[in-house]
C-alpha positions in Angstrom: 38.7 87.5 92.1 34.9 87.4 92.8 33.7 86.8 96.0 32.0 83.6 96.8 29.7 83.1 100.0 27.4 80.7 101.4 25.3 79.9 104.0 23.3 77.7 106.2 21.0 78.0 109.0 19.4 75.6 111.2 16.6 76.6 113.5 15.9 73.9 116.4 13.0 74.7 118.8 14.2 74.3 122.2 11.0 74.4 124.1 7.8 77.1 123.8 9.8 80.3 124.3 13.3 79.3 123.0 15.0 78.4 120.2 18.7 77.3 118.8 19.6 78.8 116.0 22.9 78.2 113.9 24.1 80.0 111.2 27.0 78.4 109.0 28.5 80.7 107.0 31.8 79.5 103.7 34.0 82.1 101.9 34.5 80.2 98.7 34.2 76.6 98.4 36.5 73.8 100.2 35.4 71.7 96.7 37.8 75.0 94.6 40.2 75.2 97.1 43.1 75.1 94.3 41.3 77.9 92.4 40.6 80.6 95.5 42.9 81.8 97.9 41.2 80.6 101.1 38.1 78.7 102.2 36.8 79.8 105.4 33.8 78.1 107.4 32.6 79.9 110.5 29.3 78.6 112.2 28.1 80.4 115.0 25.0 79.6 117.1 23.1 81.2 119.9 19.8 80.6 122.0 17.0 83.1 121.4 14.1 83.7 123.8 10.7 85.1 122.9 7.3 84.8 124.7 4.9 82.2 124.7 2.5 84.0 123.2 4.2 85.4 120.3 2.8 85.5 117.1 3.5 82.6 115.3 4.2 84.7 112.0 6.2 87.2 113.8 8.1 84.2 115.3 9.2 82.9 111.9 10.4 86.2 110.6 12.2 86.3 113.7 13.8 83.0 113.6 14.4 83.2 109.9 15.4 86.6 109.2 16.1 88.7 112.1 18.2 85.9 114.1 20.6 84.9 111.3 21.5 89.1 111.3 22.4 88.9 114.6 24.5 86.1 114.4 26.1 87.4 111.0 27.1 90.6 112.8 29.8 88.5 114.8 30.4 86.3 112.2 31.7 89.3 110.1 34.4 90.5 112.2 35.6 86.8 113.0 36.2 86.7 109.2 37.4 90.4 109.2 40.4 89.0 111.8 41.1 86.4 110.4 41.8 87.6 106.8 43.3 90.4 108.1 46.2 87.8 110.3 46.6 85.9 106.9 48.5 88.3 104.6 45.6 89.3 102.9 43.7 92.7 103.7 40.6 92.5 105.6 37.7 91.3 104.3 34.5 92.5 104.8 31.3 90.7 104.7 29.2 92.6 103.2 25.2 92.8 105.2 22.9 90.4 104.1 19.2 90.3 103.5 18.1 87.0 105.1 13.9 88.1 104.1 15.0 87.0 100.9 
């Protein structure tokens, strides 16, 4: 079966040097849950701090790219666990390019 994978992220500005970002990430689809073996949704979210005076296209990349990695990374062994615990073998997310 062909692996199906989604994601969301949400970026909230906290204030001038911080901001929320949340990364919601499916294994198939809760909508073709009779035709998959599993549908998994795992959000995780974390607060990232960066100077005032950052550049404002640096920022983005940051925000939009660079964060979503990081929280990916922990995301992928949550799912790892979790398949692994469920009588399937362990999947592995692969990495993602988030610049595209």
């Amino acid at each position: 079966m062909k692996l199906e994978f989604s994601h969301r992220l949400e970026i909230k500005n906290i204030d001038e040097t911080s901001s929320n970002i949340k990364l919601t990430f499916n294994i198939f689809s809760e909508k073709k849950l009779l035709d998959s073996p599993f549908f998994i949704s795992i959000t995780q979210s974390g607060v990232f701090e960066y100077p005032k005076d950052i550049d404002k296209k640096m920022l983005k990349g940051l925000l939009n790219v660079s964060a979503p990695a990081v929280l990916l990374s922990y995301i992928r062994g949550m799912i790892s666990q979790v398949t692994a615990f469920s009588g399937y073998p362990a999947l592995i997310i692969p990495l993602i390019n988030f610049s595209e």
